[in-house]
Each structure stands twice: as C-alpha cells, then as structure tokens.
C-alpha positions as CSV (number, residue, x, y, z in Angstrom):
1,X,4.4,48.0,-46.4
2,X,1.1,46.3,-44.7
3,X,-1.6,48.2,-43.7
4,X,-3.5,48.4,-40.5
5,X,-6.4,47.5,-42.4
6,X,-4.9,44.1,-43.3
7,X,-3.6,43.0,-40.2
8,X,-6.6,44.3,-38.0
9,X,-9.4,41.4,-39.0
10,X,-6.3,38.4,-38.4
11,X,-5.8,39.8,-35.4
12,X,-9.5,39.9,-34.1
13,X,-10.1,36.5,-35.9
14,X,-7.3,35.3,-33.7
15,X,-8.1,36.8,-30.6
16,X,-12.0,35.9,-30.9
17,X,-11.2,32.5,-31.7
18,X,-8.8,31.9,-29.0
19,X,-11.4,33.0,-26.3
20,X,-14.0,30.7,-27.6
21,X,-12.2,27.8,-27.0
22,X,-12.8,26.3,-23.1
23,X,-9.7,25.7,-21.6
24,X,-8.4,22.0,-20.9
25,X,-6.9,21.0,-17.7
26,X,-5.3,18.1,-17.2
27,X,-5.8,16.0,-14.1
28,X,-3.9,12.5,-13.4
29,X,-6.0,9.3,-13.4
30,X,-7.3,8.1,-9.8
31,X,-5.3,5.3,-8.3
32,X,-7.1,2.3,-9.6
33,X,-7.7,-0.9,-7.7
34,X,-6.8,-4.6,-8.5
35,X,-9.2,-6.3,-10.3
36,X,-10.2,-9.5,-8.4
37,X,-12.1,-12.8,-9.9
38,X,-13.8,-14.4,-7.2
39,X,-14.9,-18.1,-7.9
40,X,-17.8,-19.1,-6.0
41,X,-17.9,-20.7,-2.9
42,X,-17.6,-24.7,-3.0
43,X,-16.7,-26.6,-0.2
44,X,-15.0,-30.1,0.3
45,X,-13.9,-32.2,3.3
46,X,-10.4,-31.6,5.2
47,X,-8.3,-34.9,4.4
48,X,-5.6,-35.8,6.5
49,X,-5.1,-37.5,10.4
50,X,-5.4,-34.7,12.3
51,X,-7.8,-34.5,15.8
52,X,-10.0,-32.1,13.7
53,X,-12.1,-31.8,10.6
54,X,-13.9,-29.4,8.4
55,X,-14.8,-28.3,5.4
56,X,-12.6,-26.2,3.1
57,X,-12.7,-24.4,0.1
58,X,-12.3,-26.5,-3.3
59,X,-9.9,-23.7,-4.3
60,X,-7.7,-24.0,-1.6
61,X,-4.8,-26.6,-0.1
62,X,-4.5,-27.7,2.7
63,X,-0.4,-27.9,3.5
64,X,1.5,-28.7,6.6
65,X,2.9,-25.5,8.5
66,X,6.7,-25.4,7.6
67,X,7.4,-22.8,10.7
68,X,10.1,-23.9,12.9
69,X,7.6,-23.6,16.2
70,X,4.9,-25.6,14.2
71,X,3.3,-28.5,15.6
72,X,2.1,-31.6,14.8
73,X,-1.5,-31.0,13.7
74,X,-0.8,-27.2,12.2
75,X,-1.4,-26.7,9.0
76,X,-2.1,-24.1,6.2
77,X,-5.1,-23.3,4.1
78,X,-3.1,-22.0,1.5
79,X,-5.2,-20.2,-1.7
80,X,-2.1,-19.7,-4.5
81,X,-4.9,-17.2,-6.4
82,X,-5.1,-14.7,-3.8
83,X,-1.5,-14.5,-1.9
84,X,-3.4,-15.5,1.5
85,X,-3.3,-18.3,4.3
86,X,-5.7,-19.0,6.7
87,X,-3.3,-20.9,9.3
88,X,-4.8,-23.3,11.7
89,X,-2.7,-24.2,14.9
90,X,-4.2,-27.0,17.3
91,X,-3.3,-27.2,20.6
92,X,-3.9,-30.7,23.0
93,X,-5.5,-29.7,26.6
94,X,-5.4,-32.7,28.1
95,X,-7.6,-31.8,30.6
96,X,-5.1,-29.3,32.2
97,X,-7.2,-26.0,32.5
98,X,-3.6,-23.6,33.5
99,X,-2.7,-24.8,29.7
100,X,-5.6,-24.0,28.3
101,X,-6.0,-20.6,30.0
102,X,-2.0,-20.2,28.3
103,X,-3.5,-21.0,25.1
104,X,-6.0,-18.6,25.2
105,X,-4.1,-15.9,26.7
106,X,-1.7,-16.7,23.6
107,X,-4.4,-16.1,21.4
108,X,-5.2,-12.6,23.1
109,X,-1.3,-11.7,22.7
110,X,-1.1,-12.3,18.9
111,X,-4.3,-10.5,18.1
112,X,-2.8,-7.9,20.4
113,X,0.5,-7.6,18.4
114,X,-1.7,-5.9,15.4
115,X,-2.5,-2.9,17.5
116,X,0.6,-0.7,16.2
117,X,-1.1,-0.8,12.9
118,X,-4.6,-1.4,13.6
119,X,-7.2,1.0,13.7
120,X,-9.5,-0.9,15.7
121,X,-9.5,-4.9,17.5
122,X,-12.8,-6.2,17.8
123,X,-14.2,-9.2,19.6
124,X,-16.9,-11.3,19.0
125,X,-18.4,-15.0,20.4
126,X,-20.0,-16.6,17.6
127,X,-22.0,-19.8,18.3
128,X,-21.1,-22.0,15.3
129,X,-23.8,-24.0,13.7
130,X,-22.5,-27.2,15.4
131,X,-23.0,-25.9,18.9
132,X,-19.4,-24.8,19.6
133,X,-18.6,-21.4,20.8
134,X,-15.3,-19.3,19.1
135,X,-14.4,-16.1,19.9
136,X,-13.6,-14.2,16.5
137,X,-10.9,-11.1,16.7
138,X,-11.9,-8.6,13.5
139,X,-8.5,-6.2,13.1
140,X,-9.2,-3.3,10.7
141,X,-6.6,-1.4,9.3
142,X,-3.2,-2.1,7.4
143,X,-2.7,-5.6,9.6
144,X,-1.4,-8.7,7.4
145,X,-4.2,-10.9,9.6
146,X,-7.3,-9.0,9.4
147,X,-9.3,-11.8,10.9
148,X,-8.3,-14.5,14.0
149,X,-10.3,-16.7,16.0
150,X,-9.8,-19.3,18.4
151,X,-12.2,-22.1,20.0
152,X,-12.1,-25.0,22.1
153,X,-14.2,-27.6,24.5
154,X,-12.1,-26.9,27.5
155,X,-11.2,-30.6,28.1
156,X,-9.3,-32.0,25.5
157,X,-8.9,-29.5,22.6
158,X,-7.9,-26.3,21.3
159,X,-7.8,-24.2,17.9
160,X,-7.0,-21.3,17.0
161,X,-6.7,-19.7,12.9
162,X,-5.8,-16.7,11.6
163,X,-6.3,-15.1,7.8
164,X,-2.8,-14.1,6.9
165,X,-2.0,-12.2,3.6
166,X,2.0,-12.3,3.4
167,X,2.0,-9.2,1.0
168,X,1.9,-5.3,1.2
169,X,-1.2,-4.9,-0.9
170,X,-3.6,-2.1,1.4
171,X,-6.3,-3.8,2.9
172,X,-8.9,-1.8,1.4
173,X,-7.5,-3.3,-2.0
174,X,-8.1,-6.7,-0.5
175,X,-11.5,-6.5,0.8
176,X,-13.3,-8.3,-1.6
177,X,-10.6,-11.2,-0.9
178,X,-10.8,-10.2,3.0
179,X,-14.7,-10.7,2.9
180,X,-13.8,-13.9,0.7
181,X,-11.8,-15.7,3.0
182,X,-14.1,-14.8,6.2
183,X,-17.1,-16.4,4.8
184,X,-14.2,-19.4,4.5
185,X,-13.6,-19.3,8.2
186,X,-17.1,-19.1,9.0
187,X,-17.6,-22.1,7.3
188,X,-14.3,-23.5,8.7
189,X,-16.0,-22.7,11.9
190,X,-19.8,-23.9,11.1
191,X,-18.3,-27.8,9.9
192,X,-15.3,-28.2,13.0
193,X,-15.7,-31.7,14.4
194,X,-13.1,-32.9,17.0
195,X,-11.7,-36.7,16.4
C-alpha cells in the first residue's frame, strides 16, 4: 500500500511545476503580401507608324490591341512581369469639335464605370512637361484600372490610356506595381509628341 507521504511531494512537484510554466497560445500568421522586384526605371523610344510617340519603359512591349472595337493606332503597353497593361487608344479629330466633345465624354463614361467598386474618382489636369495639358482620373479601391487619363490638342488629335491589371490580386497588394506603372504614364505623358 502507498503512503500519503510518498505521493504528497509528486503531487506538489507536479502541481508547482505546471503553474510555472506561461501558457502558449497559438495565433495564425498574418496574411502576407506578394513580394515584388521592381527593376528601375529605363526608358526607350515607342517604335512603330502611329500619329504619336513617346517614351516607354525598356521592360515593357508595345503590342497592337487585339479587341474587336480596336482601332488603327491602339495599342498595348504590355509588362509580362507584372500581369498589367497600360492601353493607349487614339482617336483622329479632324477638326470636328462634336467628335471631340464624344471622345471626351467617352472618357468620362469609362472612368465612370469603376464607381460600383471604387471608393473614390479623382480628377486632375496635369501640364506635361512638353506643354500639353491631360486630365488624369486616379480610381482607388478594388478597380482593375486604377489610373486613366486622356489628352488632346483639340484640332486634329486625341488619346486616351488606362493602367489595366487583368487579375484579382487586391489593389493594396499591387501598390508598389500601381505606383510603378504611374510614374510610367507620367512619363508616357512628359515625352507625347503628335506626328
């Protein structure tokens, strides 16, 4: 038979030991984020016939746009590292101001079609570095185009571009890429020559 005695100092070892001891909880791992390798930014010459020139980046191709609706002169900036477009559409005025104010208004209606998931539309003129005036549409939110623009000397020709990313990555996942790709435009923007 075991006596009290015997069992009493396990018991106390095993209690006093047991409280000592912090308790671990376990918590799951945050959601992580991509990580993204941004070259730096190196710029080259548009090639190609088209009324229009500028400079884009040396990581990106320039492809024709293979929509049904696309014109002529539209094209892709296509950059195969990120999943992301910037798409240029061009637009001839030919001096007929009720066309232009159509291609403009076209421009309002396709920034405007981001607004179910947009969080905010906002517009600003930027004077490009050439002289020319654009009017650049910044969408925040969960929108595949988070950045459009449009511009145009009224007379003879118009362009518009948008930043697509054809994937359901969050935006705030992209940012880096977003931010990326604006300084692109901007660029796009600063070196536009019409032909």
């Amino acid at each position: 038979m075991l006596k009290i005695s015997s069992i009493l100092p396990v018991c106390l070892a095993v209690i006093f030991l047991s409280c000592e001891k912090e308790e671990q909880s376990y918590v799951p791992k945050p959601k992580g984020f991509n990580r993204i390798e941004l070259p730096a930014h190196k710029y080259q010459q548009l090639t190609g016939n088209h009324p229009y020139t500028f400079e884009i980046s040396r990581f990106a191709q320039a492809v024709p746009d293979t929509f049904s609706t696309a014109g002529k002169d539209w094209i892709f900036i296509n950059y195969p590292q990120f999943n992301a477009n910037i798409q240029i559409t061009y637009k001839p005025v030919d001096g007929d101001q009720t066309k232009l104010k159509a291609f403009i208004n076209d421009s309002y209606k396709l920034a405007g079609k981001h607004q179910i998931r947009a969080s905010s539309i906002q517009e600003q003129k930027v004077l490009t570095q050439t002289g020319k005036t654009a009017l650049l549409f910044k969408i925040d939110g969960d929108v595949p185009s988070p950045y459009q623009f449009y511009t145009t000397d009224s007379t003879k020709h118009f362009l518009r571009g948008a930043i697509y990313f054809p994937t359901a990555t969050k935006n705030d996942s992209l940012a880096p890429v977003i931010d990326y790709l604006r300084k692109d435009m901007i660029q796009l923007l600063n070196t536009l020559q019409w032909r």
